[in-house]
C-alpha positions in Angstrom: 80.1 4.9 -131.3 79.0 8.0 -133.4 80.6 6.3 -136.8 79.9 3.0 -137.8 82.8 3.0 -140.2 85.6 4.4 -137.4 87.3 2.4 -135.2 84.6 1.5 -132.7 81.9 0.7 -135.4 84.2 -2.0 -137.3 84.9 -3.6 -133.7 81.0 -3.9 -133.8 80.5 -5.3 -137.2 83.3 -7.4 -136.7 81.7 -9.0 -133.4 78.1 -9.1 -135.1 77.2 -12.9 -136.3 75.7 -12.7 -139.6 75.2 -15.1 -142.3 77.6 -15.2 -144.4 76.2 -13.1 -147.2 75.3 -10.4 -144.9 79.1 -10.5 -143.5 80.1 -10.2 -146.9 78.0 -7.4 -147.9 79.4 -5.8 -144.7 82.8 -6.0 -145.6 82.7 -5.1 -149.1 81.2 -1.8 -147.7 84.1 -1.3 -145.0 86.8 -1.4 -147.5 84.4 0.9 -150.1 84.6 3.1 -146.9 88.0 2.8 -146.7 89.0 3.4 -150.3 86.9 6.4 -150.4 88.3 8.1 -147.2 91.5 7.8 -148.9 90.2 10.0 -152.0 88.9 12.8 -149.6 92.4 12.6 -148.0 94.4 13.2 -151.7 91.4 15.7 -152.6 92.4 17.5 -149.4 95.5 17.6 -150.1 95.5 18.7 -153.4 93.1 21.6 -152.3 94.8 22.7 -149.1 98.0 22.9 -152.0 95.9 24.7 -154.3 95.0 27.0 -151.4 98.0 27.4 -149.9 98.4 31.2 -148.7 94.9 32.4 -149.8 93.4 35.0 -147.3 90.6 33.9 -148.0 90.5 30.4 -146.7 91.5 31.4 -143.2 88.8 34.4 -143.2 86.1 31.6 -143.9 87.0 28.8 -141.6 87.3 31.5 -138.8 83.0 31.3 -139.5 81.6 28.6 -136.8 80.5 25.6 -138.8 82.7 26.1 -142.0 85.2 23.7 -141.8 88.3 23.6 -144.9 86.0 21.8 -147.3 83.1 24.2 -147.0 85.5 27.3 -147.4 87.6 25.5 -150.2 83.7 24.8 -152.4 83.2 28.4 -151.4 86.1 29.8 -152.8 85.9 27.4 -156.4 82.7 28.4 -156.5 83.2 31.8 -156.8 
């Protein structure tokens, strides 16, 4: 399991017994996880729109280690 909020990691929590504050807590976190994966997804989208068809995006991400976001800051940055 490398992310405890993935799929693997919420089969774990889900088979952990916990009191039942401590299951709550856990939960309430998952579905903050959840909700906020969502918001990177319509960020991404909005950026990789915003982007669309600028040289320099592809010139960046061809650098090992910057990914889209990286190369997106880079670029709104400047």
């Amino acid at each position: 399991m490398t992310d405890v909020f993935g799929r693997a990691g919420k089969r774990f929590l889900a088979e952990l017994e916990l009191p039942e504050i401590s299951r709550a807590r856990i939960e309430a976190n998952v579905r903050l996880a959840e909700e906020i994966a969502g918001e990177v997804a319509l960020a991404e989208r909005e950026l990789s729109r915003l982007l669309r068809g600028d040289h320099r995006l592809a010139r960046l991400t061809r650098i090992p280690g910057i990914g889209f976001i990286t190369a997106a800051t880079v670029l709104t940055e400047a």
